[in-house]
N, CA, C and O atoms as CSV, one atom per row, in Angstrom:
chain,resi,resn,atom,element,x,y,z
A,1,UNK,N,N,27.852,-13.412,42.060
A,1,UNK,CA,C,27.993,-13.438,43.486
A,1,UNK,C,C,27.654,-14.839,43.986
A,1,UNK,O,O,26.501,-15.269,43.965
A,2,UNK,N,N,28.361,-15.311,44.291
A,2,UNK,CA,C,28.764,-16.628,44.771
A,2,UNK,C,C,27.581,-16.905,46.506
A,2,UNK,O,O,27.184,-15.889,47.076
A,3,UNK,N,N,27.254,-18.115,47.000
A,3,UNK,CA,C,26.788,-17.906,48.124
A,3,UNK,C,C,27.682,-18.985,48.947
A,3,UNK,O,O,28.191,-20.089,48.749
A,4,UNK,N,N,27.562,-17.904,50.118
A,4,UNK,CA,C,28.263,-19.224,51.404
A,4,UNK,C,C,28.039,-20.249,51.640
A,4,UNK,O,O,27.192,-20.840,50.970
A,5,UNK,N,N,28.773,-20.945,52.795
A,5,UNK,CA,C,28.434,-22.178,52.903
A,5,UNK,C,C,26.878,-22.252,53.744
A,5,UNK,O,O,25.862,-22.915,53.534
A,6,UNK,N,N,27.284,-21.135,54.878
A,6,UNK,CA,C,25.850,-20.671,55.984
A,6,UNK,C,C,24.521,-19.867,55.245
A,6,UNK,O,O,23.344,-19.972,55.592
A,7,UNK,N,N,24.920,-19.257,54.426
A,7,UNK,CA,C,24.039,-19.080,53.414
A,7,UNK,C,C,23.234,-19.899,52.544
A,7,UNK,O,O,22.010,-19.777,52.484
A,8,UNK,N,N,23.722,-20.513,52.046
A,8,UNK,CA,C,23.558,-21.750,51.184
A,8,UNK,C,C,22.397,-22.625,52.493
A,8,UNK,O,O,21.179,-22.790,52.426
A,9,UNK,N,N,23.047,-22.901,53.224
A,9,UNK,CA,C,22.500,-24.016,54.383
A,9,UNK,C,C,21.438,-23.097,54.665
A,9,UNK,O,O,20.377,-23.720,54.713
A,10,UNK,N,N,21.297,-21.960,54.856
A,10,UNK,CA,C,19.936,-21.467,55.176
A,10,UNK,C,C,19.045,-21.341,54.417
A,10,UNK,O,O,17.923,-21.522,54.890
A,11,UNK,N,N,19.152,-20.983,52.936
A,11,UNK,CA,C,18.358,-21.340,52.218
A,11,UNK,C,C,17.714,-22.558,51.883
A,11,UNK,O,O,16.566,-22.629,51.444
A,12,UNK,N,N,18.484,-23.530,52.101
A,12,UNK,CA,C,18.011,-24.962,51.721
A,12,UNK,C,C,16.831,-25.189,53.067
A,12,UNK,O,O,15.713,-25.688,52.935
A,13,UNK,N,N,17.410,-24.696,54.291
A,13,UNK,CA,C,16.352,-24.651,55.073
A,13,UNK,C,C,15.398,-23.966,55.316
A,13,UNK,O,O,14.532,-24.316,56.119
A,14,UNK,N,N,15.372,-22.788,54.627
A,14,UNK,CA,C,13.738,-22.178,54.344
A,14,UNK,C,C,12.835,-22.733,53.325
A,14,UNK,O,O,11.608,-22.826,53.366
A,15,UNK,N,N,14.082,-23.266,51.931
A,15,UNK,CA,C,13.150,-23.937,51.146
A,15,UNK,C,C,12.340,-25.504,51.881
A,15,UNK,O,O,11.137,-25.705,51.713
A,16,UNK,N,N,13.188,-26.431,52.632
A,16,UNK,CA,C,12.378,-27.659,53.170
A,16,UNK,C,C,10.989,-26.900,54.090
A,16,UNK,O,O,9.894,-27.397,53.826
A,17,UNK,N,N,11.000,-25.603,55.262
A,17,UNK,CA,C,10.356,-25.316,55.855
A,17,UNK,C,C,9.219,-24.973,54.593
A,17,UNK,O,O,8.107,-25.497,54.526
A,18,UNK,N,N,9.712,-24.076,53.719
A,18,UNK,CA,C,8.004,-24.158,53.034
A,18,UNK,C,C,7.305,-24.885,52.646
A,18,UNK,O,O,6.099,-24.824,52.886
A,19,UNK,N,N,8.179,-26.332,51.502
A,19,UNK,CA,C,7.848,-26.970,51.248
A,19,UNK,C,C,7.161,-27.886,52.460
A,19,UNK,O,O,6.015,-28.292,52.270
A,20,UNK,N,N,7.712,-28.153,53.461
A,20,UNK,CA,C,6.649,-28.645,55.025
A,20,UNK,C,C,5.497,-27.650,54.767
A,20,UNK,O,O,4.487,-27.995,54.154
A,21,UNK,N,N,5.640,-26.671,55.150
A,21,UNK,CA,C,4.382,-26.213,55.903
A,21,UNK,C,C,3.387,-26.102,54.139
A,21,UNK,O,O,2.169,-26.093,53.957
A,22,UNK,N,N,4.128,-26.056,53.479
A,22,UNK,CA,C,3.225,-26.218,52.051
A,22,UNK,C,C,2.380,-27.527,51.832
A,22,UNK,O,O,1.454,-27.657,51.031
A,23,UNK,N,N,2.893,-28.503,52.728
A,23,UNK,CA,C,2.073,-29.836,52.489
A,23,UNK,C,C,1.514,-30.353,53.678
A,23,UNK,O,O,0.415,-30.902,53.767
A,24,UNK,N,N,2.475,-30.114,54.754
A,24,UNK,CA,C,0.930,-30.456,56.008
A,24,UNK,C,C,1.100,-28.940,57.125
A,24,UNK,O,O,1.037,-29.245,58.316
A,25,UNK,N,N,1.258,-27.734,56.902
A,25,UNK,CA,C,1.102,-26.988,57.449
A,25,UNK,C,C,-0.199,-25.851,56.980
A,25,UNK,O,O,-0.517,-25.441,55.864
A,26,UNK,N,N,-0.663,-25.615,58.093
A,26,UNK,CA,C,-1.069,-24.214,57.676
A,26,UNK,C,C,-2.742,-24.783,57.798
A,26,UNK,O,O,-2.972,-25.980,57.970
A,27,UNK,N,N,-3.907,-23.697,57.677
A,27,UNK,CA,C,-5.026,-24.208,57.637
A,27,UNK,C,C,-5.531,-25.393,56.665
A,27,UNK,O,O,-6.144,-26.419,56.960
A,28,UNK,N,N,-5.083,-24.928,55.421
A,28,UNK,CA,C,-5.458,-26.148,54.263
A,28,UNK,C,C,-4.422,-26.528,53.966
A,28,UNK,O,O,-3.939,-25.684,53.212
A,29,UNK,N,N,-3.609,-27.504,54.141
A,29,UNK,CA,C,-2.574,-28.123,53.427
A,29,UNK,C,C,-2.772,-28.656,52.127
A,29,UNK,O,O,-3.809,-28.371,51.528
A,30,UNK,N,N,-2.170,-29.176,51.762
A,30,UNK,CA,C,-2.315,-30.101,50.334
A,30,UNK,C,C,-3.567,-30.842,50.466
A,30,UNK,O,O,-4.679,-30.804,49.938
A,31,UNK,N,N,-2.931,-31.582,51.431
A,31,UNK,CA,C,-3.896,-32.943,51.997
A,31,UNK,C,C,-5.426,-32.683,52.120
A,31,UNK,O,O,-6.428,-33.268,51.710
A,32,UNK,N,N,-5.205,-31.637,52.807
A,32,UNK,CA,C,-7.143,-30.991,53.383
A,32,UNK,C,C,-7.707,-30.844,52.103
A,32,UNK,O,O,-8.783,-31.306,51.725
A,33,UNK,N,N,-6.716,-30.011,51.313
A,33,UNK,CA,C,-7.539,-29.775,50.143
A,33,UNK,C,C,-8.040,-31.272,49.031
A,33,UNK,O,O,-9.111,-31.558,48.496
A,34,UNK,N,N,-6.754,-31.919,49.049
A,34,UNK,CA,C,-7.141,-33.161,48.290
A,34,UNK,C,C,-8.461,-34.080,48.810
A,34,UNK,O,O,-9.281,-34.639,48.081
A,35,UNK,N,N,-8.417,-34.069,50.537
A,35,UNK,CA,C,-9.448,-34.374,50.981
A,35,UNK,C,C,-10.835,-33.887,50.372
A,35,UNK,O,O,-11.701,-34.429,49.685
A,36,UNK,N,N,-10.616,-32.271,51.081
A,36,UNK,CA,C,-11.694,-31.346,50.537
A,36,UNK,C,C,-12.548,-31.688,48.909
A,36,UNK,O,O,-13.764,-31.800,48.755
A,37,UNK,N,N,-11.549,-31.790,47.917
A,37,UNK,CA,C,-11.883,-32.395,46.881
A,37,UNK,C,C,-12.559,-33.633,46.754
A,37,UNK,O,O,-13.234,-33.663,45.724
A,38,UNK,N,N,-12.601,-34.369,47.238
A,38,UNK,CA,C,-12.531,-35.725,47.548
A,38,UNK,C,C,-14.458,-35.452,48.144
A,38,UNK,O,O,-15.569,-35.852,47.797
A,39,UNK,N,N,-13.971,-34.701,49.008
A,39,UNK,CA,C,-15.398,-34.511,49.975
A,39,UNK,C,C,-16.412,-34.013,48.775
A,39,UNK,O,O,-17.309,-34.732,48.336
A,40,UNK,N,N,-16.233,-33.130,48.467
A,40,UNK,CA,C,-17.211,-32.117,47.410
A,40,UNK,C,C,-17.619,-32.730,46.419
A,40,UNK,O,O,-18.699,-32.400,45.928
A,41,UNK,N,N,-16.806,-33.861,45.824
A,41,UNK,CA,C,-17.544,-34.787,44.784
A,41,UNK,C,C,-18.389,-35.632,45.185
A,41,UNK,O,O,-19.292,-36.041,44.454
A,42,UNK,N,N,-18.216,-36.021,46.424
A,42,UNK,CA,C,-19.444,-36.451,46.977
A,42,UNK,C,C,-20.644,-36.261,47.537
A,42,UNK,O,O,-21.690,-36.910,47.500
A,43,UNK,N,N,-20.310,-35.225,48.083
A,43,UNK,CA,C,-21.645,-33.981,48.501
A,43,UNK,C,C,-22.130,-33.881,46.912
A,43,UNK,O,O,-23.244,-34.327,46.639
A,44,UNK,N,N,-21.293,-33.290,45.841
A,44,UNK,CA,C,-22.217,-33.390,44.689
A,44,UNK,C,C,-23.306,-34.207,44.042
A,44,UNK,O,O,-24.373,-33.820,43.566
A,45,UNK,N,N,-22.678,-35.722,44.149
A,45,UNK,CA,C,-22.976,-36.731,44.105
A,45,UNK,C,C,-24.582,-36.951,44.720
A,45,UNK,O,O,-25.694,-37.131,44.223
A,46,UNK,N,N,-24.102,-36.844,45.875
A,46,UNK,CA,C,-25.211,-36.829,46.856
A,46,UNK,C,C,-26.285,-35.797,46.634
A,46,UNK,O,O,-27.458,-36.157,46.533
A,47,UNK,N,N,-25.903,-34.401,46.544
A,47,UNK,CA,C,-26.884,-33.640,45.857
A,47,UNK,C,C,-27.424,-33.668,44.579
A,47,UNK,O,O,-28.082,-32.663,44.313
A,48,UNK,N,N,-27.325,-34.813,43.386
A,48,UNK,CA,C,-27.507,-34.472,42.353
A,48,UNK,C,C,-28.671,-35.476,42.604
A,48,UNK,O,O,-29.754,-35.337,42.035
A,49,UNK,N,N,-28.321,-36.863,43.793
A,49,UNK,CA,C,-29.560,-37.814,44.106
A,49,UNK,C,C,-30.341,-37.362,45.014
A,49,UNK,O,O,-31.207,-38.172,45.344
A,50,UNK,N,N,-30.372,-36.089,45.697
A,50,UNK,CA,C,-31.522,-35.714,45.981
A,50,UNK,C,C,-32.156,-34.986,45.369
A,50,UNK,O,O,-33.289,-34.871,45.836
A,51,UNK,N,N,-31.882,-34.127,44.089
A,51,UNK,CA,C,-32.623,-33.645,43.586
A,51,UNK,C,C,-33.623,-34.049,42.735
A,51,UNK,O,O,-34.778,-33.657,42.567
A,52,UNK,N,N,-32.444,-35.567,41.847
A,52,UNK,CA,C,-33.391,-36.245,41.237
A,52,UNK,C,C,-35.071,-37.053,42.149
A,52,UNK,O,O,-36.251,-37.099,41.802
A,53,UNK,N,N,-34.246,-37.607,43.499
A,53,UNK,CA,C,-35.905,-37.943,44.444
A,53,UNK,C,C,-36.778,-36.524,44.550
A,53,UNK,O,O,-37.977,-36.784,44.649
A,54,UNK,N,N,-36.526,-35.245,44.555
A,54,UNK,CA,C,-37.291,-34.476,45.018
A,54,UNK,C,C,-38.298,-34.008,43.136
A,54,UNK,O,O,-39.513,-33.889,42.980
A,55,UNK,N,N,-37.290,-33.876,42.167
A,55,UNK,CA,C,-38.077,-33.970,41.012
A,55,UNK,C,C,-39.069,-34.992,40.649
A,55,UNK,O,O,-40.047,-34.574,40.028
A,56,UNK,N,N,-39.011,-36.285,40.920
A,56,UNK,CA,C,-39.768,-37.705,41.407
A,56,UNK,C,C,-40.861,-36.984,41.820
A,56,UNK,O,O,-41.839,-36.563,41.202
A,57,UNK,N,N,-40.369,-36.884,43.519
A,57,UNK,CA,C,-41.807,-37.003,44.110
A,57,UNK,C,C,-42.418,-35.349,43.589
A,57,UNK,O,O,-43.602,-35.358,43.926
A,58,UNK,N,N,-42.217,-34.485,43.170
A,58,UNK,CA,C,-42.850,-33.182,42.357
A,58,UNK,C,C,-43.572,-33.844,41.394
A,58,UNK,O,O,-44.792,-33.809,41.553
A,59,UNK,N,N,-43.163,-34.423,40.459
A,59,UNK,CA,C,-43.849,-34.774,39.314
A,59,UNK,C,C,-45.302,-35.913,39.894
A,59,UNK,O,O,-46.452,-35.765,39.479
A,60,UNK,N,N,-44.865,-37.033,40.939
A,60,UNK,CA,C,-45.863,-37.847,41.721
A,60,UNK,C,C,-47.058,-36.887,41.979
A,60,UNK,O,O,-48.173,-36.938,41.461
A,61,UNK,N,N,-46.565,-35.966,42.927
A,61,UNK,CA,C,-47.719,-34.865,43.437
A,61,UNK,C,C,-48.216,-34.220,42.800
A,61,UNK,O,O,-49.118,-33.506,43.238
A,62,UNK,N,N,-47.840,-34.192,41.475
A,62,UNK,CA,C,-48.967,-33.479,40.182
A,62,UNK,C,C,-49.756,-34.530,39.291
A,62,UNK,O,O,-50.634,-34.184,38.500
A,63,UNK,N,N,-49.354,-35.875,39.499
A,63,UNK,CA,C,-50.202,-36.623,38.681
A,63,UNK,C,C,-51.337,-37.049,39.916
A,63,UNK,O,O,-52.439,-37.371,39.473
A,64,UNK,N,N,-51.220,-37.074,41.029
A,64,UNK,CA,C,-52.013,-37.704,42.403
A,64,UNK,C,C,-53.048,-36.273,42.266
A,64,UNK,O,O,-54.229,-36.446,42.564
A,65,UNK,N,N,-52.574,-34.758,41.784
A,65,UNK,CA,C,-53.610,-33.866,41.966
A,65,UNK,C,C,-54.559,-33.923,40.538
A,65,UNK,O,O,-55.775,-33.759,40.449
A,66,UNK,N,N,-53.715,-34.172,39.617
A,66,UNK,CA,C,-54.027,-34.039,38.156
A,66,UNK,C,C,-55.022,-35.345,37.962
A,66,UNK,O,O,-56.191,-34.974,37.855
A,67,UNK,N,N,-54.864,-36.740,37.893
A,67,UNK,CA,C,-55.331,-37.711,37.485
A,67,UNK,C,C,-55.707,-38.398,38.439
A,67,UNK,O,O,-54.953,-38.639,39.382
A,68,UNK,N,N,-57.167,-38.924,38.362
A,68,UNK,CA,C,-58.138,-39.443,38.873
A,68,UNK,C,C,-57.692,-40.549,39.140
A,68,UNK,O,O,-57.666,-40.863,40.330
A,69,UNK,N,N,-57.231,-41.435,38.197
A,69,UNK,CA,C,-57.376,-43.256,37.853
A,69,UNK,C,C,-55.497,-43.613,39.208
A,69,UNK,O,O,-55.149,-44.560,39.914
A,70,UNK,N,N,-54.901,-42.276,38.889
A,70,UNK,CA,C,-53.565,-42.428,40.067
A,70,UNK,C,C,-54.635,-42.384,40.961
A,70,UNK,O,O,-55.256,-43.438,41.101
A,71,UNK,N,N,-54.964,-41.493,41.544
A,71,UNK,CA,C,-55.050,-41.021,42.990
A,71,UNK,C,C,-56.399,-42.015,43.582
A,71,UNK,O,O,-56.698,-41.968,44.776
A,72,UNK,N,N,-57.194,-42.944,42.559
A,72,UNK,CA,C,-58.018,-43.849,43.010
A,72,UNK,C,C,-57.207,-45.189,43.386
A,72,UNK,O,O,-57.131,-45.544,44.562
A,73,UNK,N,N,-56.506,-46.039,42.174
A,73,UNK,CA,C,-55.047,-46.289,42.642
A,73,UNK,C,C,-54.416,-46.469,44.051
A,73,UNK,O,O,-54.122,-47.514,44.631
A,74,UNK,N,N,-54.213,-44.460,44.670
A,74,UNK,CA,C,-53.353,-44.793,45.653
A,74,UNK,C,C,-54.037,-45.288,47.167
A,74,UNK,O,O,-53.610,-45.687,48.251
A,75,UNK,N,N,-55.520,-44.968,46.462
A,75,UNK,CA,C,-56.924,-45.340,47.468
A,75,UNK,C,C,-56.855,-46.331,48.099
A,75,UNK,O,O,-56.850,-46.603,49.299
A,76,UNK,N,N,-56.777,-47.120,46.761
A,76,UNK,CA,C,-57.620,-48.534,47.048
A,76,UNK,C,C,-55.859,-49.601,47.415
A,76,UNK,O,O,-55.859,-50.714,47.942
A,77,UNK,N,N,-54.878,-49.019,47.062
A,77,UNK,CA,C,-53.470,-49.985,47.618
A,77,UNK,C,C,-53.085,-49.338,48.769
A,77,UNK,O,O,-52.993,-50.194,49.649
A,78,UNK,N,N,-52.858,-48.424,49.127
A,78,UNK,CA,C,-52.276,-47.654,50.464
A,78,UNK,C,C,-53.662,-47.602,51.390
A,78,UNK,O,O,-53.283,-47.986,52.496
A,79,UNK,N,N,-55.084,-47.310,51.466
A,79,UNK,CA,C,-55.688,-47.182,52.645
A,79,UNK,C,C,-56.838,-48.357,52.349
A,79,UNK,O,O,-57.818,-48.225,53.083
A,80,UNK,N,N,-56.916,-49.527,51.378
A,80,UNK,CA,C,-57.706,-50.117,51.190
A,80,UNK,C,C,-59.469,-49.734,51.192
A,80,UNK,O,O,-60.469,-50.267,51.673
A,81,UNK,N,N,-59.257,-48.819,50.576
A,81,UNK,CA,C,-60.614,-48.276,50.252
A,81,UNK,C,C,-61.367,-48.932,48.958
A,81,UNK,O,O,-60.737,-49.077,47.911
A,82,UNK,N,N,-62.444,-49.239,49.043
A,82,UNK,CA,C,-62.939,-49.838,48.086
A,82,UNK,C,C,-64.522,-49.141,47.224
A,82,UNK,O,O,-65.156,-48.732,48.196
A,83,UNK,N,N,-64.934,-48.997,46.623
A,83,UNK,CA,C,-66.545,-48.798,45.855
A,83,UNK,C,C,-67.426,-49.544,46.455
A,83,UNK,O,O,-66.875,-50.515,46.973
A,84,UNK,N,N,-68.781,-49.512,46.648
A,84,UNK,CA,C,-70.095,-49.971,46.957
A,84,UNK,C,C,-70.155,-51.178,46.108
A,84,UNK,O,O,-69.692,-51.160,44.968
A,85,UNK,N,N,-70.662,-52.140,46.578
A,85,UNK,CA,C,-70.821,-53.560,45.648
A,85,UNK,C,C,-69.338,-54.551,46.089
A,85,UNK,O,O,-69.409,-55.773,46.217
A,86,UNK,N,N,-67.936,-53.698,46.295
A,86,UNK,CA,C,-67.163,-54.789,46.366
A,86,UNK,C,C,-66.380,-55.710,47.129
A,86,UNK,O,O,-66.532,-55.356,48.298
A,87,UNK,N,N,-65.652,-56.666,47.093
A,87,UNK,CA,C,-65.308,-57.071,48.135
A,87,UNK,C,C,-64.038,-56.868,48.972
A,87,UNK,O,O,-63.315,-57.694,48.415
A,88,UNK,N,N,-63.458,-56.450,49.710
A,88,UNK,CA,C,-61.827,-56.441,49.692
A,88,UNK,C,C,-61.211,-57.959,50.345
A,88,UNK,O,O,-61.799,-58.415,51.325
A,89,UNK,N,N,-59.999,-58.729,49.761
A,89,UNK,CA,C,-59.629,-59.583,50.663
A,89,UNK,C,C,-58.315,-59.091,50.310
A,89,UNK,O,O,-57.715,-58.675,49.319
A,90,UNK,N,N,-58.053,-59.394,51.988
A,90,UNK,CA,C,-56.459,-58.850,52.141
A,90,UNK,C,C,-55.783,-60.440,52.673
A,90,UNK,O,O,-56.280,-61.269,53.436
A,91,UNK,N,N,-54.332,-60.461,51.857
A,91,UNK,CA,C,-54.165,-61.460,52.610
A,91,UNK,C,C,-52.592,-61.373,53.336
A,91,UNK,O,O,-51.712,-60.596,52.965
A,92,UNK,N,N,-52.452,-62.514,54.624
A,92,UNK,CA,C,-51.561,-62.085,55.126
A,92,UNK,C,C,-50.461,-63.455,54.655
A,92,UNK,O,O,-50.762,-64.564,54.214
A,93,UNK,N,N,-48.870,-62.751,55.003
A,93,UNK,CA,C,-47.457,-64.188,54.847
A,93,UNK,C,C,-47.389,-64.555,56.511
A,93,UNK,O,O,-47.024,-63.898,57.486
A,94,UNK,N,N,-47.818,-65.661,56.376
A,94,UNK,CA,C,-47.094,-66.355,57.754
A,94,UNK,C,C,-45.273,-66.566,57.864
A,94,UNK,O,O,-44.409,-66.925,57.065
A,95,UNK,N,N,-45.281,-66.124,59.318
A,95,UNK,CA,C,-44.074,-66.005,59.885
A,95,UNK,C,C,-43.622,-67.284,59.746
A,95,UNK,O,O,-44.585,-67.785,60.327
A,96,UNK,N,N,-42.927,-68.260,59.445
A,96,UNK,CA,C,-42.662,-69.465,59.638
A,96,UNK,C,C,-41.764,-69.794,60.816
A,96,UNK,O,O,-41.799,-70.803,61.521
A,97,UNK,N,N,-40.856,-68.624,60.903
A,97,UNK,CA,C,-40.369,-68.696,62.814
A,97,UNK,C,C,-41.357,-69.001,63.998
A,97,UNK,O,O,-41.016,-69.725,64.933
A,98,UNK,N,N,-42.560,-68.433,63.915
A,98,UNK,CA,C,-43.836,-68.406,64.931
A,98,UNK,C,C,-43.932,-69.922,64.743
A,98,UNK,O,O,-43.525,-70.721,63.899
A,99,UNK,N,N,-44.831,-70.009,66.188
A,99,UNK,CA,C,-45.605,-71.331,66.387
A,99,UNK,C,C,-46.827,-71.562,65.436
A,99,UNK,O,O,-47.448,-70.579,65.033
A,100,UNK,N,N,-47.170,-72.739,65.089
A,100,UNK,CA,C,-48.541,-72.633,64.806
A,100,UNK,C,C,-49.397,-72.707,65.590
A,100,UNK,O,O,-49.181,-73.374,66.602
A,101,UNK,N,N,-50.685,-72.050,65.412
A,101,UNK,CA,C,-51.624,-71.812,66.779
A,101,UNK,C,C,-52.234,-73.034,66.737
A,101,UNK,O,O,-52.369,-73.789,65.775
A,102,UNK,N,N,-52.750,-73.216,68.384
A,102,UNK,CA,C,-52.850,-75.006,68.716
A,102,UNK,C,C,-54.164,-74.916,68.805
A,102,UNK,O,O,-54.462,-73.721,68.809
A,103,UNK,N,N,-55.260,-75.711,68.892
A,103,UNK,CA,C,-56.422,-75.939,68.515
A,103,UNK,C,C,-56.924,-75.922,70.302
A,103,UNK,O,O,-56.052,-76.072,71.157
A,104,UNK,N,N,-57.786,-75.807,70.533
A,104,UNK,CA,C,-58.172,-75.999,72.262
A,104,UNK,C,C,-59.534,-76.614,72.038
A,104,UNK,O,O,-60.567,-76.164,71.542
A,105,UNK,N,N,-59.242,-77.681,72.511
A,105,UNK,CA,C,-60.661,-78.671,72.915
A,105,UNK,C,C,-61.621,-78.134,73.484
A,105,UNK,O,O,-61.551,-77.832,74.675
A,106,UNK,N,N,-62.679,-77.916,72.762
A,106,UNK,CA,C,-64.251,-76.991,73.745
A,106,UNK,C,C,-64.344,-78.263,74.914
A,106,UNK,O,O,-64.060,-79.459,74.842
A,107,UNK,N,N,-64.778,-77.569,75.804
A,107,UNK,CA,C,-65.457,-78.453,77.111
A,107,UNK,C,C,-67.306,-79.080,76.434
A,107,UNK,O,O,-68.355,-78.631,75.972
A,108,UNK,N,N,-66.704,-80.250,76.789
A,108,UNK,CA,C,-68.561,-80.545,76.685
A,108,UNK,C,C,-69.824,-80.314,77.570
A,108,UNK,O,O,-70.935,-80.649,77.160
């Protein structure tokens, strides 16, 4: 069975309409999805580096509860706490943008 000419022509135009709406029609097209793909490897990505910081700081928070010589450590560099007998000197980087401070003549 042979097809018409109007036949023929209509089919060719349901096949272009699917093939359209198969590539940018419809909720997910091709595209969304290739996007979509696109997206999810990076969210992965991204989730695989936060898990590794959150295993980090887990393991940190058991050696800071566990071991003494850390958590004295985080004493004496983060709140400058020091032992009886010693001295602390802290020192500071000058801004080199700033002025240097000017000397003021005492009154006699």
């Amino acid at each position: 069975m042979a097809l018409t000419g109007g036949r023929r022509l209509a089919l060719a135009a349901v096949a272009v309409v699917a093939v359209y709406y198969g590539l940018w029609g419809g909720e997910y097209s091709s595209f969304d999805l290739r996007r979509l793909g696109a997206e999810r490897e990076v969210k992965a990505a991204e989730l695989a580096e936060s898990r590794a910081v959150v295993d980090s700081l887990r393991a940190y928070a058991a050696l800071l509860e566990e071991d003494d010589a850390t958590l004295e450590r985080v004493a004496r560099e983060r709140f400058g706490m020091i032992r009886d007998g010693e001295t602390l000197y802290r020192f500071f980087e000058v801004d080199p943008a700033l002025p240097a401070p000017t000397r003021v003549a005492s009154a006699p």
